[in-house]
C-alpha positions as CSV (number, residue, x, y, z in Angstrom):
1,X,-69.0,96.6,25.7
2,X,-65.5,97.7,25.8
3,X,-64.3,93.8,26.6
4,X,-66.4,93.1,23.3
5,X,-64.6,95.3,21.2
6,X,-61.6,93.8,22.5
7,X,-62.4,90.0,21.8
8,X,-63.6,90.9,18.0
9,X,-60.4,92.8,17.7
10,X,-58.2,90.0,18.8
11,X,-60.3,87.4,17.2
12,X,-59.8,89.3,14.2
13,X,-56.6,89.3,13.9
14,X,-56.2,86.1,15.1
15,X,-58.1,84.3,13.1
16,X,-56.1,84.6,10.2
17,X,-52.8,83.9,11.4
18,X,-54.6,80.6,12.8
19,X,-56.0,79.6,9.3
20,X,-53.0,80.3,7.6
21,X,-50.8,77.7,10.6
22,X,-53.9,75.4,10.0
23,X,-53.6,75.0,6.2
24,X,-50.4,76.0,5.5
25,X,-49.4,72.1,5.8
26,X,-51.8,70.3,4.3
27,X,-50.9,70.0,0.9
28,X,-47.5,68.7,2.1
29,X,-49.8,65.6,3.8
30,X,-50.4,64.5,0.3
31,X,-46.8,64.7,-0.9
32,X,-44.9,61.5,-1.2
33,X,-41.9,59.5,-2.3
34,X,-41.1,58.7,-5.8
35,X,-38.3,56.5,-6.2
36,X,-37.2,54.1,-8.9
37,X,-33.7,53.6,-10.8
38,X,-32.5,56.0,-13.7
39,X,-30.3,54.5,-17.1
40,X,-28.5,55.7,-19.6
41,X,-28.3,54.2,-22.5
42,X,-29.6,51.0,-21.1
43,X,-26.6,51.5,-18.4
44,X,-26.9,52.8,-14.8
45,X,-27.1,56.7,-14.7
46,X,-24.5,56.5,-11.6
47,X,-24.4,59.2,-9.6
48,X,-26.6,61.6,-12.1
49,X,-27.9,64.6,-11.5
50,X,-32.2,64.9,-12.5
51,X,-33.6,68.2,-12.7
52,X,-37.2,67.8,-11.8
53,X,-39.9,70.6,-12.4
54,X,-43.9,70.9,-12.8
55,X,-45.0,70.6,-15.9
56,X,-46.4,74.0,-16.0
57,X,-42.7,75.1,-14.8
58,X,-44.2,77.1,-12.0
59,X,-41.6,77.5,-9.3
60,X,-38.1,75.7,-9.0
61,X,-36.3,72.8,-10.0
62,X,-35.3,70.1,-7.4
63,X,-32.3,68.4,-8.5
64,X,-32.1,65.1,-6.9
65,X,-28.4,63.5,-7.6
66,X,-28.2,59.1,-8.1
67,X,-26.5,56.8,-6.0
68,X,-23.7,54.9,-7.7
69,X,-26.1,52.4,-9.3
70,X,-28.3,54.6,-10.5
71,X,-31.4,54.7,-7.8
72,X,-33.1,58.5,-7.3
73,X,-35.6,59.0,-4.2
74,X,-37.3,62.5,-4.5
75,X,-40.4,63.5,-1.9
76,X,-43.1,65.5,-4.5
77,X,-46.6,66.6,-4.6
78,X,-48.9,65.0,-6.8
79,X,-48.9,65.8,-10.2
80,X,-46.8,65.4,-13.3
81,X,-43.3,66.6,-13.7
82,X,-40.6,67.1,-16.4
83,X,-37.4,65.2,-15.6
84,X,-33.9,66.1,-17.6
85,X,-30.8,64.7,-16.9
86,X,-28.7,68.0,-15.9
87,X,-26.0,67.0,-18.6
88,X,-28.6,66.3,-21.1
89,X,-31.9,68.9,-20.8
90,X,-32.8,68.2,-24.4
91,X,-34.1,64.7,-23.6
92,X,-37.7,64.8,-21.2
93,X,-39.1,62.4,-19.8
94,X,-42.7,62.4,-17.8
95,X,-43.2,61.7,-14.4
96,X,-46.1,61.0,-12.6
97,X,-46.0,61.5,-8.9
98,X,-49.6,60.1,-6.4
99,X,-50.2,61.0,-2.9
100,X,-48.7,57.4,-2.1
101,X,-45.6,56.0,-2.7
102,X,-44.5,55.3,-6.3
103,X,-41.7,53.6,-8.0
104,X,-40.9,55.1,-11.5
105,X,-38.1,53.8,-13.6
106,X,-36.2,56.5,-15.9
107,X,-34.7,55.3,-19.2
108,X,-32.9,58.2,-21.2
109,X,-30.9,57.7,-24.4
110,X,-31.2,54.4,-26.3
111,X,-33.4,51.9,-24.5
């Protein structure tokens, strides 16, 4: 009886933890990489910082900074996302990120 006690006890406040090690990474599983190349005025947006956020603005932003032509590679969950340039926040563009890999050109200013 006493052993009993002790099992539901411990399986009790096991079994949480477990569920929560057990699920705590699966939304990451359907994360992935969106990449593409950002302009500027129909020009390279050379090394650029993007502010990316959810849509609903829950959490953070990631900033993800170009390479010197222009090319961004960001790892996000799917679902749509604001994207600013960090100079120019006025000017949002949408961004659609899938639980596979997606290549998304940005064009801000004139196109």
């Amino acid at each position: 009886m006493r052993t009993t006690r002790v099992c539901c006890r411990l399986l009790s406040t096991l079994a949480p933890v477990a569920c929560l090690l057990l699920f705590a990474g699966v939304p990451s599983v359907w994360a992935d990489v969106v990449s593409g190349h950002v302009t500027l005025d129909g020009r390279p947006a050379a090394n650029s910082v993007l502010v990316v956020r959810t849509e609903e603005k829950k959490g953070g932003a990631i900033e993800v900074r170009t390479t010197d032509k222009g090319f961004y590679r960001v790892f996000l969950q799917p679902g749509r996302y604001q994207v600013t340039l960090k100079d120019r926040p006025a000017e949002v563009l949408v961004l659609e990120s899938l639980p596979a890999p997606v290549t998304r050109d940005l064009a801000f200013g004139r196109r």
